[in-house]
C-alpha positions, -999 to +999 in steps of 0.1 A: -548+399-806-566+404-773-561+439-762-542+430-730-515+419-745-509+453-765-510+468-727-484+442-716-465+447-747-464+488-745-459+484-703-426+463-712-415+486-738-417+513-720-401+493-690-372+485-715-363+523-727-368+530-688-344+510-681-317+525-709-327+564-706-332+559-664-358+580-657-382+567-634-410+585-652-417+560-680-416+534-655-443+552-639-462+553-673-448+513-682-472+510-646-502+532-659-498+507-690-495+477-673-528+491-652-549+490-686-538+458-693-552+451-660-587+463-666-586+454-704-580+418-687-609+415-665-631+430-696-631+469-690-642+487-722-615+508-739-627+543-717-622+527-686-586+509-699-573+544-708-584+561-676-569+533-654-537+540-672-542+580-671-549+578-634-522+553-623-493+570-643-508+607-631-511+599-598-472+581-602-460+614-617-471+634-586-457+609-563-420+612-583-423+649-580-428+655-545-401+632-539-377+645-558-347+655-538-337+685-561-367+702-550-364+705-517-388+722-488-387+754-504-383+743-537-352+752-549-332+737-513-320+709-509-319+701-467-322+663-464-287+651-461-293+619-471-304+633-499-271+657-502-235+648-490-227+681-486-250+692-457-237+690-428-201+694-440-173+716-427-156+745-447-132+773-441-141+807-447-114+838-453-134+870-456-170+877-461-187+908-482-213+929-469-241+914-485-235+880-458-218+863-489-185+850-492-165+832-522-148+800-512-125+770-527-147+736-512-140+701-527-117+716-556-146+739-568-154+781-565-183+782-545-205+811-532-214+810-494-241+826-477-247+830-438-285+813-428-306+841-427-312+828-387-276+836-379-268+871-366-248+895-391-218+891-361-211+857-372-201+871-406-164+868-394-137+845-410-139+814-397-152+774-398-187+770-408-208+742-414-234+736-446-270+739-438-290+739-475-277+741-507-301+769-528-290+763-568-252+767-567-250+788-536-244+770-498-261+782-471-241+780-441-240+784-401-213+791-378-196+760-362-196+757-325 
């Protein structure tokens, strides 16, 4: 057998167990695959097959990474809100600690809050606030106005 069609076969494979694990990553390496059986096609020797598939799927891993939401601009935040229902969202805070830090019952879950570092310590009073980043489990919040 012609060793395109072992590309084809391991780019739908992989497509396939994409498809029940759902992780776009071996869809990105079913592409690097499908990107040997490209060059194996038009006659490539086995060197260049591999590195077509080893720069396509690379070069796809990077691209999943920087886009994934859970990173964020720092990181660890999260501050797209299409990307996170919660930014942008209202909540009631009772009392806050000393350390800008407040414990607070939002969508039937404990969460802690944390006044944005750009807010002045007087806005640490009880009050509405609004979600500006989520960092881990912690929100980051603002006062309303």
């Amino acid at each position: 057998m012609a060793a395109h069609y072992w590309w084809w076969i391991f780019a739908v494979g992989l497509g396939v167990t994409e498809i029940l694990t759902g992780t776009f990553y071996l869809l990105v390496l079913a592409l690097g695959c499908a990107a040997g059986g490209v060059a194996a096609w038009a006659g490539a020797s086995l060197t260049v097959q591999v590195l077509a598939t080893a720069a396509v799927s690379v070069a796809g891993w990077a691209w999943l990474w920087r886009r994934d939401p859970r990173r964020g601009a720092a990181g660890d935040a999260v501050t797209d809100s299409g990307m996170l229902l919660d930014v942008g969202e209202a909540l009631e805070v009772a009392q806050w600690s000393d350390d800008r830090r407040a414990q607070v019952r939002y969508r039937g879950a404990a969460w802690t809050v944390e006044l944005d570092p750009g807010e002045p310590a007087s806005s640490a009073v009880p009050g509405r606030f609004v979600i500006r980043r989520v960092v881990g489990n912690r929100l980051v919040v603002q006062r309303a106005h």
